[in-house]
C-alpha positions as CSV (number, residue, x, y, z in Angstrom):
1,X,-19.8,-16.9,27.9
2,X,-16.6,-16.5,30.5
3,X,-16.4,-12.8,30.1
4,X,-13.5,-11.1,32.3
5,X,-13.5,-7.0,32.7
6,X,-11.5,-5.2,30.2
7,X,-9.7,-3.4,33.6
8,X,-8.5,-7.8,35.0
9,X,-7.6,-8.8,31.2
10,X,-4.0,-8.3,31.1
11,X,-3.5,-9.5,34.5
12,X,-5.8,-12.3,34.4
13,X,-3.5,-15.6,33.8
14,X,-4.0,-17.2,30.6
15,X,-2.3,-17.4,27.7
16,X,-2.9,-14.8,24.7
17,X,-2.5,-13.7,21.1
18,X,0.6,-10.9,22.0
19,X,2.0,-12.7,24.1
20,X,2.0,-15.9,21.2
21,X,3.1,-13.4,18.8
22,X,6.2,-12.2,20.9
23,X,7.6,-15.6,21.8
24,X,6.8,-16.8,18.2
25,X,9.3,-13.5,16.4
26,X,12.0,-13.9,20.0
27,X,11.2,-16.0,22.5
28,X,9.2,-16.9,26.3
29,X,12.2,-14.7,27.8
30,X,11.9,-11.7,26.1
31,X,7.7,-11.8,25.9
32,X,7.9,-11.9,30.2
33,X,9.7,-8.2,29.7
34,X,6.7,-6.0,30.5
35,X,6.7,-3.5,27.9
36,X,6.0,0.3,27.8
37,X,3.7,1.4,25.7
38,X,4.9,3.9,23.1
39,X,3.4,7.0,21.6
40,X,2.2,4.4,18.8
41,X,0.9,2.1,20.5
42,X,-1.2,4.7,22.6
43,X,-2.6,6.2,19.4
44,X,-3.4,2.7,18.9
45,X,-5.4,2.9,22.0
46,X,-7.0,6.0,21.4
47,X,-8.5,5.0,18.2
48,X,-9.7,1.7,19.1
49,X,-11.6,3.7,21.8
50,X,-13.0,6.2,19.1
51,X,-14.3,3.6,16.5
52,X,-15.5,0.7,18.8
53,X,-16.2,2.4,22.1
54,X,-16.6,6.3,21.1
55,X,-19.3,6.4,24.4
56,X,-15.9,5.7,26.4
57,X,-14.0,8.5,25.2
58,X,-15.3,11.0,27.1
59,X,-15.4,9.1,30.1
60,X,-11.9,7.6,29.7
61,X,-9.5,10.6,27.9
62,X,-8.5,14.2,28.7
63,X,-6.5,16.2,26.4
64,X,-4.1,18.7,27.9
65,X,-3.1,22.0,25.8
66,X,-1.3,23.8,29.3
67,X,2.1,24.5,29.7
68,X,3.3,22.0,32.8
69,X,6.2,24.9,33.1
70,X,4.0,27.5,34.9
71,X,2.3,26.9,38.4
72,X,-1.7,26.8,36.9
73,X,-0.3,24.0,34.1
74,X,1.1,21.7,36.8
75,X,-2.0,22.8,38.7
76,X,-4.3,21.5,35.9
77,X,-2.2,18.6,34.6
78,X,-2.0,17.4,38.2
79,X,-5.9,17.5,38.4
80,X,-6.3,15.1,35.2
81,X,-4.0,13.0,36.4
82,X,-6.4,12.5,40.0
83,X,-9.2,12.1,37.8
84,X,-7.9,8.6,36.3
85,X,-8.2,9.9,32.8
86,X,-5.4,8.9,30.4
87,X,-3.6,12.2,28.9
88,X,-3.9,12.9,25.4
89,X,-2.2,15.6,23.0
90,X,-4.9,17.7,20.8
91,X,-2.9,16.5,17.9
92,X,-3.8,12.6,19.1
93,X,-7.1,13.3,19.4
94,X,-7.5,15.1,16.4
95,X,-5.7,12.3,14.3
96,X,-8.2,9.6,16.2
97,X,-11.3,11.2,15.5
98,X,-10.3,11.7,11.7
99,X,-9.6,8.1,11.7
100,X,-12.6,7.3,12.9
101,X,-14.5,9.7,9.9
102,X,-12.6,7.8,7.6
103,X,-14.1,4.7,8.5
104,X,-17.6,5.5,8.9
105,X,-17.4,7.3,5.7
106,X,-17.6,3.9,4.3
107,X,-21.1,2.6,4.2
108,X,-20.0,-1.2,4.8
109,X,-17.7,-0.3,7.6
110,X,-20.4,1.8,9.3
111,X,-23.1,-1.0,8.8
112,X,-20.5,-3.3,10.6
113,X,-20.4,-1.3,13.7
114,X,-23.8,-0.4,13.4
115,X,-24.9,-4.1,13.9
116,X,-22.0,-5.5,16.4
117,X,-23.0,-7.9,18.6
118,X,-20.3,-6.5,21.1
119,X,-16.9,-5.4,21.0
120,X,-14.0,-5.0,22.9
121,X,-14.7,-8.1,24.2
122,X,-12.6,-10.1,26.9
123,X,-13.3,-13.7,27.0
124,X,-11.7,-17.2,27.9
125,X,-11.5,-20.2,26.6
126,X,-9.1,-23.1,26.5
127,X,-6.8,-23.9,24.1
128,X,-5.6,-27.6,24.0
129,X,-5.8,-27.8,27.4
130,X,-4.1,-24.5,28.9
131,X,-5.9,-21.7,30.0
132,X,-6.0,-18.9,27.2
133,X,-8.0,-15.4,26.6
134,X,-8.5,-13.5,24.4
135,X,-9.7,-9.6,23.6
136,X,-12.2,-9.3,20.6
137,X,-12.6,-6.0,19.0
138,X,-15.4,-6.4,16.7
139,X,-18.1,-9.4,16.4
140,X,-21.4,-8.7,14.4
141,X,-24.7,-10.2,15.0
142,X,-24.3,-11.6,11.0
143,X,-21.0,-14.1,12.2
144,X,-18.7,-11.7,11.4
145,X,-15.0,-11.0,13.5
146,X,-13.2,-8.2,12.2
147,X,-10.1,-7.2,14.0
148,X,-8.6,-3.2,13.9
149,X,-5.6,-2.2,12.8
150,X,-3.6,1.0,12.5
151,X,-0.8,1.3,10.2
152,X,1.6,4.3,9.1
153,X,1.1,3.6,5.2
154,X,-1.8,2.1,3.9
155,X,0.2,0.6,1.2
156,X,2.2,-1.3,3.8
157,X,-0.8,-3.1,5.7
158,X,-0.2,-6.6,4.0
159,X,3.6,-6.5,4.1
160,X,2.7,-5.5,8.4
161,X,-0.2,-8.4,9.0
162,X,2.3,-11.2,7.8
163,X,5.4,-9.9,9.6
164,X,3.4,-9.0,12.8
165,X,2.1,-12.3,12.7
166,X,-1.5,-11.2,12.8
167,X,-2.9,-14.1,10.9
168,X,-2.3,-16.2,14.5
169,X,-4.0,-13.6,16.2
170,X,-7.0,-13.6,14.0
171,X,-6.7,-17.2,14.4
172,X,-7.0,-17.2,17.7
173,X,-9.5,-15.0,18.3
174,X,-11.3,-17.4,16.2
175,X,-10.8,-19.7,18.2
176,X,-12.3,-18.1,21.6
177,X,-15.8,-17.3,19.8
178,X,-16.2,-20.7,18.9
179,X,-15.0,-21.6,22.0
180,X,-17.9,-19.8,23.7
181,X,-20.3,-21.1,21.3
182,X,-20.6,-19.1,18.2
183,X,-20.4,-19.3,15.3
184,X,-17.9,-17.4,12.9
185,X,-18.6,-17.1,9.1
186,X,-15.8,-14.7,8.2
187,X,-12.9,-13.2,9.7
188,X,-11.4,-10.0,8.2
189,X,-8.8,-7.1,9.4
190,X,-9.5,-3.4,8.9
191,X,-6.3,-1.4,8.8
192,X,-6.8,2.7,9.2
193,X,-3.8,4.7,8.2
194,X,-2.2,7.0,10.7
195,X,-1.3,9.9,8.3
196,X,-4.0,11.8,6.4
197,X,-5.7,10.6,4.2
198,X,-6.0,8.2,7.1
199,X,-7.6,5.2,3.8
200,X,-9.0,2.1,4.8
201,X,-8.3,-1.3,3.6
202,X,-10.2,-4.2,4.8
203,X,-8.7,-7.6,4.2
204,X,-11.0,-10.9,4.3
205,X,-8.8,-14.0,5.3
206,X,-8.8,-17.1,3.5
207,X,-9.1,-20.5,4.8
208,X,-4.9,-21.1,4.0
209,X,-4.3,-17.7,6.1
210,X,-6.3,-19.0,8.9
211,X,-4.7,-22.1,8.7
212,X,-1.4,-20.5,8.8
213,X,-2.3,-18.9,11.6
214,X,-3.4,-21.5,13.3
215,X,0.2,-23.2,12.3
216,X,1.8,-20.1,14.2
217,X,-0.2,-20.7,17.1
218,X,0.7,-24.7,17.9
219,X,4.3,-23.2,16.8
220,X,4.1,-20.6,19.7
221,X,2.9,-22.6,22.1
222,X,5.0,-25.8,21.6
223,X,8.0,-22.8,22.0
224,X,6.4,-21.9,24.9
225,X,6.3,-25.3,26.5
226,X,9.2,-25.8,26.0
227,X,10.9,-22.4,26.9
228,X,9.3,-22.8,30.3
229,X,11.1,-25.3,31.6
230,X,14.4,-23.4,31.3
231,X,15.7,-22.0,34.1
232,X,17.7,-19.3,32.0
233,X,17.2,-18.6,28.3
234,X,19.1,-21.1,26.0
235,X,22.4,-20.3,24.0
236,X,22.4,-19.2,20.7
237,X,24.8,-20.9,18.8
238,X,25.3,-20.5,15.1
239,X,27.7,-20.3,12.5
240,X,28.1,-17.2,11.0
241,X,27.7,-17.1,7.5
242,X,27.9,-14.1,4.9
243,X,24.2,-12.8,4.7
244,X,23.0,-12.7,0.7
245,X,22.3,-9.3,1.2
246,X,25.8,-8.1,1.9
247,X,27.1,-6.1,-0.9
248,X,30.8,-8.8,-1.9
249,X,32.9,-7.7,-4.2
């Protein structure tokens, strides 16, 4: 199986899901902005590390409670950061670990992680002829991907998979197991909420959502291809017409 390091995945040059899913909503211009990662998107992170990797956490985080205004904060904070850690509030930490209660409270959830076959997974594979990769987060030993979500309201999660365009993400990753060779008998997404009570929801796709995603991807990609030929990012050129949601007297 071409397995890369987690530390040489983003950097590695292939073609991926978030990358897809950025050109697919804008476009190949505005996916090539490197983006910084916000508070969410850390907490994102953090959790992943907590329910997939939680023998990582310890090795990987530091949580700083000083005050960086006196001499012996900057002292200390200064110390974490020499240590490689990343930083994390006590409130971040807190909200990962009861996340990650939440989910094991849950006997088929447990029993999933309990028998992965690996995750966190970074992988290649090729994708009608271009180089692509792809990070897994979850693969059990019975066939099955799960991918992990966080989302703010639990209520929300469906409304966020289709307009985050996770269906060609789940797609793909699909794609790189069985392009290393195994086999995949069911592909599902677990959203955690954020906010207590931090509920679960864990979403089996169907055969049309995969095959929607897979629709997204060829869409992406084509978008892509075609994208990267420009030399500057095309015109756009419309006709501006009265939106139906615009309140007309």
């Amino acid at each position: 199986m071409p397995i890369i390091k987690q530390s040489e995945y983003r950097a590695y040059p292939a073609i991926n899901a978030s990358y897809l899913k950025q050109i697919l909503s804008r476009s190949k211009w505005h996916a090539d902005v490197p983006l910084e990662p916000t508070a969410a998107m850390k907490l994102g992170t953090l959790v992943h590390s907590h329910i997939l990797e939680p023998d990582t956490v310890a090795r990987d985080y530091a949580v700083f409670e000083g005050d960086r205004r006196t001499k012996a904060g900057k002292e200390a904070y200064t110390a974490l950061l020499e240590s490689g850690k990343e930083i994390v509030t006590a409130k971040d930490k807190a909200t990962a670990e009861a996340m990650t209660d939440s989910v094991r409270a849950h006997k088929l959830l447990a029993e999933y992680l309990d028998n992965a076959a690996f995750t966190e997974c970074s992988m290649t594979f090729e994708y009608d002829g271009h180089d692509a990769k792809a990070q897994i987060d979850l693969f059990t030993k019975d066939n099955i991907l799960v991918d992990l979500k966080t989302v703010g309201d639990i209520y929300q999660a469906q409304r966020q998979f289709f307009n985050m365009h996770y269906a060609l993400q789940l797609a793909w990753y699909k794609l790189a197991l069985e392009g290393n060779g195994f086999t995949v008998d069911s592909v599902a997404v677990l959203f955690v909420e954020t906010q207590a009570p931090h509920q679960c929801a864990l979403f089996e796709l169907t055969e049309p959502v995969l095959l929607h995603g897979l629709r997204e991807a060829a869409e992406a990609v084509d978008k892509y291809l075609a994208q990267r030929e420009l030399v500057h990012p095309e015109l756009i050129n419309q006709r501006l017409a009265l939106p139906a949601w615009l309140n007309q007297e």
